[in-house]
C-alpha positions in Angstrom: 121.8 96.4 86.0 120.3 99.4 84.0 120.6 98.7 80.3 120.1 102.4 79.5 123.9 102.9 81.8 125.1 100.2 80.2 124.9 101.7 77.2 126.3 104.8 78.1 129.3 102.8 79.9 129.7 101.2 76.0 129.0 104.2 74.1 132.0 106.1 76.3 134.6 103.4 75.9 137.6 103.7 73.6 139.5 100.7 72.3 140.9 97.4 73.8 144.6 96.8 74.0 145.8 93.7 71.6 145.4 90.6 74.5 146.3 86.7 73.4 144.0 83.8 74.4 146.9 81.8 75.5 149.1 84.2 77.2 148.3 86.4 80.8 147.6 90.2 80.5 150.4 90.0 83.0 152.0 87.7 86.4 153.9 88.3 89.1 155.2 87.2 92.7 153.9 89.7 95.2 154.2 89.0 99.3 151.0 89.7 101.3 151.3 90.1 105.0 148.7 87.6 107.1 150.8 89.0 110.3 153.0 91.8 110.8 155.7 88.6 111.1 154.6 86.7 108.6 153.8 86.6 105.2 152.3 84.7 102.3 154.4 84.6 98.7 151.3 84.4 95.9 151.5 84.1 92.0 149.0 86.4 91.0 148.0 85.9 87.3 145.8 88.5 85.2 144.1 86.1 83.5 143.0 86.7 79.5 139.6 85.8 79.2 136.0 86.9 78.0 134.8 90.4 79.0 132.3 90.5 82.0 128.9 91.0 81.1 128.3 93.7 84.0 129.0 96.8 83.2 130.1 98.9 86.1 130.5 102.6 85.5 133.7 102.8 86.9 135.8 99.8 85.4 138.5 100.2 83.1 139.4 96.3 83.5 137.4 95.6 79.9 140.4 97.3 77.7 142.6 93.7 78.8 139.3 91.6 77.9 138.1 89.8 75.3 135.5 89.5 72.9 135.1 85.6 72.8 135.3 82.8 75.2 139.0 81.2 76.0 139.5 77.4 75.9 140.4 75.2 78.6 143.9 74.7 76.8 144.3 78.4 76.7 143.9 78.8 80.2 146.5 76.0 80.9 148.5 77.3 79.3 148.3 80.8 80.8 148.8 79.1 83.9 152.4 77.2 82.8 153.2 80.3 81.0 152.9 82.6 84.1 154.4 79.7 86.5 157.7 80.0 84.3 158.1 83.5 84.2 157.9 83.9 87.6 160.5 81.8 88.8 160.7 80.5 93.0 158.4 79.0 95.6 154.7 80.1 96.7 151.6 79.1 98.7 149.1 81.3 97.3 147.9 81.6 93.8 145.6 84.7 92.9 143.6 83.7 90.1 141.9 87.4 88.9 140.1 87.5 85.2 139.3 90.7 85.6 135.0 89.2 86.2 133.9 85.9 87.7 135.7 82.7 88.1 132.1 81.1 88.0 131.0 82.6 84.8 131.6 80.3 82.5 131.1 82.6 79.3 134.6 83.7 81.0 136.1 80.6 82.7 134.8 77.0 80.6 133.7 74.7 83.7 136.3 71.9 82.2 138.9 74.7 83.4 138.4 74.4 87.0 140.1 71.1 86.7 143.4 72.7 85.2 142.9 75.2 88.3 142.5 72.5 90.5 145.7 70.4 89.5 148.1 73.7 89.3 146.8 74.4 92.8 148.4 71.0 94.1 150.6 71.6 97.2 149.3 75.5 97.9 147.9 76.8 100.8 145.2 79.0 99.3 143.7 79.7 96.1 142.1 83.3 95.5 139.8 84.4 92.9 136.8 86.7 92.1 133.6 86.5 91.8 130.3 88.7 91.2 127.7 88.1 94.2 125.4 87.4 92.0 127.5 84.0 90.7 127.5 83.1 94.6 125.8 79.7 93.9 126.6 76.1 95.5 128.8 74.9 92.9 131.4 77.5 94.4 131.1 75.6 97.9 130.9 72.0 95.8 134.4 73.3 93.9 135.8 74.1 97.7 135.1 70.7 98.3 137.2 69.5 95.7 140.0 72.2 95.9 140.9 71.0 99.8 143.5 71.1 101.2 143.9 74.1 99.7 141.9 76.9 101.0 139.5 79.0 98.7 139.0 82.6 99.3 136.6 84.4 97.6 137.3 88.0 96.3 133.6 90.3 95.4 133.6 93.6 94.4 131.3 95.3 97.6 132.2 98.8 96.4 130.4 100.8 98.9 127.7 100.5 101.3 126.0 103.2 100.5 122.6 101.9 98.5 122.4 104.9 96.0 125.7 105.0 94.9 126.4 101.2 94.5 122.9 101.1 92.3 124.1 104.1 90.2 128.1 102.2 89.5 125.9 99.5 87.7 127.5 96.5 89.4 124.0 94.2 89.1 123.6 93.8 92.4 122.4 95.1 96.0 123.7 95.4 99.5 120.9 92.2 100.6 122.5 90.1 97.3 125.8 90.8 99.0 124.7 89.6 102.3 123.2 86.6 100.8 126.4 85.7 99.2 128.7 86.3 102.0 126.2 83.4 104.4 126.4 80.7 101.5 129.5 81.4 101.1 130.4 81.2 104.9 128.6 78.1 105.4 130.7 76.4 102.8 133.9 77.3 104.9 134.8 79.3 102.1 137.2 83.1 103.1 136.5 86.0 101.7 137.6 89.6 100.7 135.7 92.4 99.8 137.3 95.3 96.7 136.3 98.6 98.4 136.3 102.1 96.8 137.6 105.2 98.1 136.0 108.1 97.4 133.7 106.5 94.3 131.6 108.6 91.9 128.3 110.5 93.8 130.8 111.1 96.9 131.3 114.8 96.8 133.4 115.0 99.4 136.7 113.7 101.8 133.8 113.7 104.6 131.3 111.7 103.0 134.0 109.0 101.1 135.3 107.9 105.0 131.8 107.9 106.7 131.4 105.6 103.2 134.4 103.6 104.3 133.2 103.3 108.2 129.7 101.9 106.7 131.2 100.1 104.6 133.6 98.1 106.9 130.7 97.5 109.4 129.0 96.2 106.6 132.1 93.8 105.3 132.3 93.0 109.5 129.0 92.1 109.5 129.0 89.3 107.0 132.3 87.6 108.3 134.3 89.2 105.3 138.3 88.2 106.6 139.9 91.0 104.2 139.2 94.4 103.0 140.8 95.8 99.9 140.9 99.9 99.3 140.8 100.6 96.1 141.4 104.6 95.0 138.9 105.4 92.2 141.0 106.2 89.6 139.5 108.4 86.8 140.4 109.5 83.2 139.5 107.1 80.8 135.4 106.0 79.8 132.2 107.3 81.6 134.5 108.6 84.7 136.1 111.2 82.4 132.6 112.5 81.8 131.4 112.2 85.4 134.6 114.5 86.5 133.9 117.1 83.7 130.6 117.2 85.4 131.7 118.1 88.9 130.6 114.2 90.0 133.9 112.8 90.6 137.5 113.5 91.7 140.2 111.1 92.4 141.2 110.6 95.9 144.7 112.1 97.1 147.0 109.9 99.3 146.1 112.0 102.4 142.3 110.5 102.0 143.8 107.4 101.0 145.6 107.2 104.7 142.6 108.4 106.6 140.6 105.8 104.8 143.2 103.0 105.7 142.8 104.3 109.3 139.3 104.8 109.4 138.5 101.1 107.9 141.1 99.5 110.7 139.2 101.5 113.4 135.6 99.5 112.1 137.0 96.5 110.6 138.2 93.6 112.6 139.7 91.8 110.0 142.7 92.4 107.4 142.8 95.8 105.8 145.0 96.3 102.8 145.2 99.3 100.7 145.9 98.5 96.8 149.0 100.1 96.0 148.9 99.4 92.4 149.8 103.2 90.3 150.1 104.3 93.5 152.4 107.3 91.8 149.5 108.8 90.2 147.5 109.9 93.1 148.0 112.9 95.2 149.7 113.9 98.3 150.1 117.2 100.9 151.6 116.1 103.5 155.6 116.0 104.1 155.1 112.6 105.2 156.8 108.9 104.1 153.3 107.6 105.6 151.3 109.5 102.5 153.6 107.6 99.5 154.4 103.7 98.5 156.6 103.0 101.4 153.7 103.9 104.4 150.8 102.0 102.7 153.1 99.1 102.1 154.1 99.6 105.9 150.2 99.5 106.8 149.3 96.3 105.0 152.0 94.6 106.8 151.4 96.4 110.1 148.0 97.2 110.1 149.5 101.5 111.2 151.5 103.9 109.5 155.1 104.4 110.6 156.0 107.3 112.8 156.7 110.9 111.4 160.3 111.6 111.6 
């Protein structure tokens, strides 16, 4: 990590929103599709916590951050608090703190065991995690968390060496790798957070040759789910890179094609993130460029049929 960007991605920033130690940024019941027949009901829980100390050139996650460390208390009572407003059955809980779950300036090491006691009765827990916090504690805390499966979320980006060195994220495409084989040898699933169209990508060419690389690349160290992520823009160092001609958001038309283009190289689960979906652009007449085709691609793994 370059302490010189670092600053840069600091210096750029605006201000935090007002987030409580004891309450979730946010928590909801969402469905995700394991078939095109069946489906998995997870809590997800945005979890208030310390900021994470990378600093990656394109994260707005920091402004729901904070500036100290939480308590375990405070994250039980996240937890309850998120379990009550989101009332009816699931199997999956989605643990995301917008960093690492094994940092512990973020998540106190006492808190695993809150974790470990909500998760009674699920099917799978899910949380993320830099590659660099890959260590054998995470395959020791699988150990303690079965039945219940843990999946491991990491933020791979892109494949493409230059570019992931010049987002800041602290780490390399070999670090990845060596994450993804202790990880594996632990039994422990994963998913990889992928980028479309990221910073240094100057064109709809180059962002899905990014996306074939990187799917190979996800393939290649036994990654089970794939994640597209649009770059979104407009708010820190990204506003600056677009003024500068070194970024544009995606439109929903390269957000298909990447969809497709990732499912033609990866033989896994690919999902596309449909989260402010609205925002992004689209050309084509098409239901398969807006909410209701990428939802019908991460159940179905295509895009419905032009009518």
């Amino acid at each position: 990590m370059s302490l010189e960007l670092s600053e840069s991605v600091l210096a750029a920033r605006g201000e935090r929103n007002r987030v409580a130690a004891d309450r979730p940024v946010a928590s909801f019941l969402e469905d995700e599709w394991v078939t095109s027949d069946s489906s998995k009901r997870a809590l997800t829980v945005l979890i208030a916590n310390r900021e994470c100390p990378w600093r990656c050139v394109m994260c707005d996650l920091w402004q729901n951050t904070l500036t100290r460390s939480v308590s375990t208390s405070d994250i039980e009572t996240q937890l309850q608090h998120a379990a009550g407003m989101n009332a009816g059955n699931f199997q999956w809980l989605k643990f995301y703190n917008s960093g690492s779950f094994f940092d512990r300036a973020a998540i106190p090491t006492k808190a695993r065991d809150v974790v470990l006691r909500f998760c009674r009765g699920l099917e799978r827990l899910i949380v993320e995690n830099h590659p660099g916090l890959a260590r054998r504690e995470v395959v020791e805390f699988a150990a303690r968390l079965h039945p219940v499966r843990l999946e491991v979320a990491m933020g791979l980006e892109t494949a493409n060496p230059r570019i992931l060195e010049r987002l800041n994220k602290g780490f390399d495409l070999n670090d990845f790798r060596k994450a993804c084989q202790l990880l594996g040898s632990g039994g422990i699933d994963m998913r990889a957070f992928v980028l479309v169209r990221p910073p240094w990508s100057y064109s709809d060419q180059a962002a899905l040759e990014d996306i074939r690389q990187t799917a190979a690349l996800a393939a290649d160290c036994r990654v089970g789910t794939l994640t597209l992520i649009p770059t979104r823009g407009g708010s820190g160092l990204m506003k600056q890179l677009e003024n500068q001609g070194h970024f544009s958001e995606p439109g929903l038309d390269l957000l298909k094609d990447a969809a497709l283009m990732a499912r033609g190289n990866f033989p896994g689960r690919v999902q596309v993130d449909t989260w402010d979906l609205e925002r992004f652009r689209s050309t084509r007449k098409s239901t398969s460029g807006h909410r209701a085709g990428f939802e019908y691609f991460n159940r179905h793994g295509e895009f419905p049929t032009r009518t």
